[in-house]
KOLNUMAR-411979 format. One record per residue (C-alpha): x, y, z; residue in three letters. Coordinates in Angstrom, 3 decimals. Example, Ala and Ser with C-alpha at 12.3 -4.5 7.8 and 13.67 -1.06 7.14 Angstrom:
2
[site [12.300; -4.500; 7.800]; Ala]
[site [13.670; -1.060; 7.140]; Ser]
# end
This chain:
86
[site [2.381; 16.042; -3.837]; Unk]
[site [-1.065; 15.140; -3.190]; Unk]
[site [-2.604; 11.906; -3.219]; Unk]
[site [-5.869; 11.997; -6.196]; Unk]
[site [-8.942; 10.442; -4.884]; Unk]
[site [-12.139; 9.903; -6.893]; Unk]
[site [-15.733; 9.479; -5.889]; Unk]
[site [-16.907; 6.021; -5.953]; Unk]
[site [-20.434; 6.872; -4.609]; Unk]
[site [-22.171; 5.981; -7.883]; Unk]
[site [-19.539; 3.499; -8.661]; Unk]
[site [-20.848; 1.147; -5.896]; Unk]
[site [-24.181; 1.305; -6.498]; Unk]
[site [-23.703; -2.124; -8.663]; Unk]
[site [-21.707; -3.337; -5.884]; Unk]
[site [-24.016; -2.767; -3.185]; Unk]
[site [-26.592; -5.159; -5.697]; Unk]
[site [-24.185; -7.844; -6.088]; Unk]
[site [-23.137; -8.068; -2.204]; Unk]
[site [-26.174; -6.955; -0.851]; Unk]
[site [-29.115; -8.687; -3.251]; Unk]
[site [-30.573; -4.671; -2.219]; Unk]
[site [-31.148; -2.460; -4.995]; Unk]
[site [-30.071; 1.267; -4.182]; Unk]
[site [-33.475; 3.455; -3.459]; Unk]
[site [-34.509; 6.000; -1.355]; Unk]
[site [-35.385; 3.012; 1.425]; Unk]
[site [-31.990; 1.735; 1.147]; Unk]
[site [-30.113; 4.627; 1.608]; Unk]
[site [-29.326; 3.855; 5.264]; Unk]
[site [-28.141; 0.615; 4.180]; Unk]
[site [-26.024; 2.036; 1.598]; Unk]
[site [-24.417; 4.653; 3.357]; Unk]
[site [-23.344; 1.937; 6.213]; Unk]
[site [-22.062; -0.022; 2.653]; Unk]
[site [-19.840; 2.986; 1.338]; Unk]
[site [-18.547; 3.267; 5.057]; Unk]
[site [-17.692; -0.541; 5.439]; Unk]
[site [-16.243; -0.184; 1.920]; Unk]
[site [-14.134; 2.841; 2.867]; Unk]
[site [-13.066; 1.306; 5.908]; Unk]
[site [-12.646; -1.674; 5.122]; Unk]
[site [-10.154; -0.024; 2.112]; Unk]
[site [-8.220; 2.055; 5.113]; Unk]
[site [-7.252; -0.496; 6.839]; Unk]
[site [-5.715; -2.251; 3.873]; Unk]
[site [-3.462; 0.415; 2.566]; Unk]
[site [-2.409; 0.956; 6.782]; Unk]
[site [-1.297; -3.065; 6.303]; Unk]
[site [0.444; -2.570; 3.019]; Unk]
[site [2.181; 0.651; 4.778]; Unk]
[site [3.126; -1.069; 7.937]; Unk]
[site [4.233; -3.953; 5.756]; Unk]
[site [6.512; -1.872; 3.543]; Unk]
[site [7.927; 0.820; 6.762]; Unk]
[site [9.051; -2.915; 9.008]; Unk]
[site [10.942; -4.292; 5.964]; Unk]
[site [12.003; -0.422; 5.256]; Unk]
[site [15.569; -1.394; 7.218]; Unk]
[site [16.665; -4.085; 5.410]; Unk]
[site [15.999; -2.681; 2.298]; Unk]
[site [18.146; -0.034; 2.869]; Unk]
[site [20.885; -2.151; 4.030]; Unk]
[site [20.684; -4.309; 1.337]; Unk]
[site [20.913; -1.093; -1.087]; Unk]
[site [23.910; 0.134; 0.650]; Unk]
[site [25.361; -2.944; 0.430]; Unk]
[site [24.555; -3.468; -3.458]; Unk]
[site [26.060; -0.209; -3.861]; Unk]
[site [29.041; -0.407; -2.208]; Unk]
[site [30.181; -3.974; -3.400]; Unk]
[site [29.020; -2.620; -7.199]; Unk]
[site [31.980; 0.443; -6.425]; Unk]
[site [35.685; -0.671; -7.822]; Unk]
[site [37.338; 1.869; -5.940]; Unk]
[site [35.864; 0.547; -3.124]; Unk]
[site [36.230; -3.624; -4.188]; Unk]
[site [39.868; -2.985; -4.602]; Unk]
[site [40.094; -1.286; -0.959]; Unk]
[site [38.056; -4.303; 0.375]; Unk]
[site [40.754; -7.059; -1.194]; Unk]
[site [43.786; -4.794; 0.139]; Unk]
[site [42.409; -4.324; 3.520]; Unk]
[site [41.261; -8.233; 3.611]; Unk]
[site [44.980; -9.336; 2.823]; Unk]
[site [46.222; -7.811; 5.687]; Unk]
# end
């Protein structure tokens, strides 16, 4: 499986306006380029946040699903109540 990117060079052409007040030109490219850099960057390190997030709670989500999953099991509730009446 690959991951789809798309090129958001022209796309951020009215973004660099807004943020910037610059309009894009040939006299602005610098400044634009260092833009789409912070902009990719800045994107990076976001989705490396959201996948640390989601890898440290990774353990107790997968206890908690093996625990859903065997209390949800009747063979295995009834085996539970026998073994907790000895």
């Amino acid at each position: 499986m690959s991951i789809r990117t798309q090129n958001n060079y022209e796309a951020f052409k009215s973004d660099f306006k807004k943020d910037t007040g610059l309009d894009y030109s040939k006299d602005t490219i610098s400044e634009y380029l260092q833009y789409i850099n912070f902009r990719q960057s800045d994107h990076q390190a976001q989705t490396n946040l959201y996948i640390i997030n989601h890898i440290n709670q990774l353990p107790d989500t997968i206890r908690l699903k093996i625990g859903e999953m065997i209390t949800s099991h009747d063979t295995i509730k009834e085996l539970l109540k026998k073994l907790g009446n000895r």
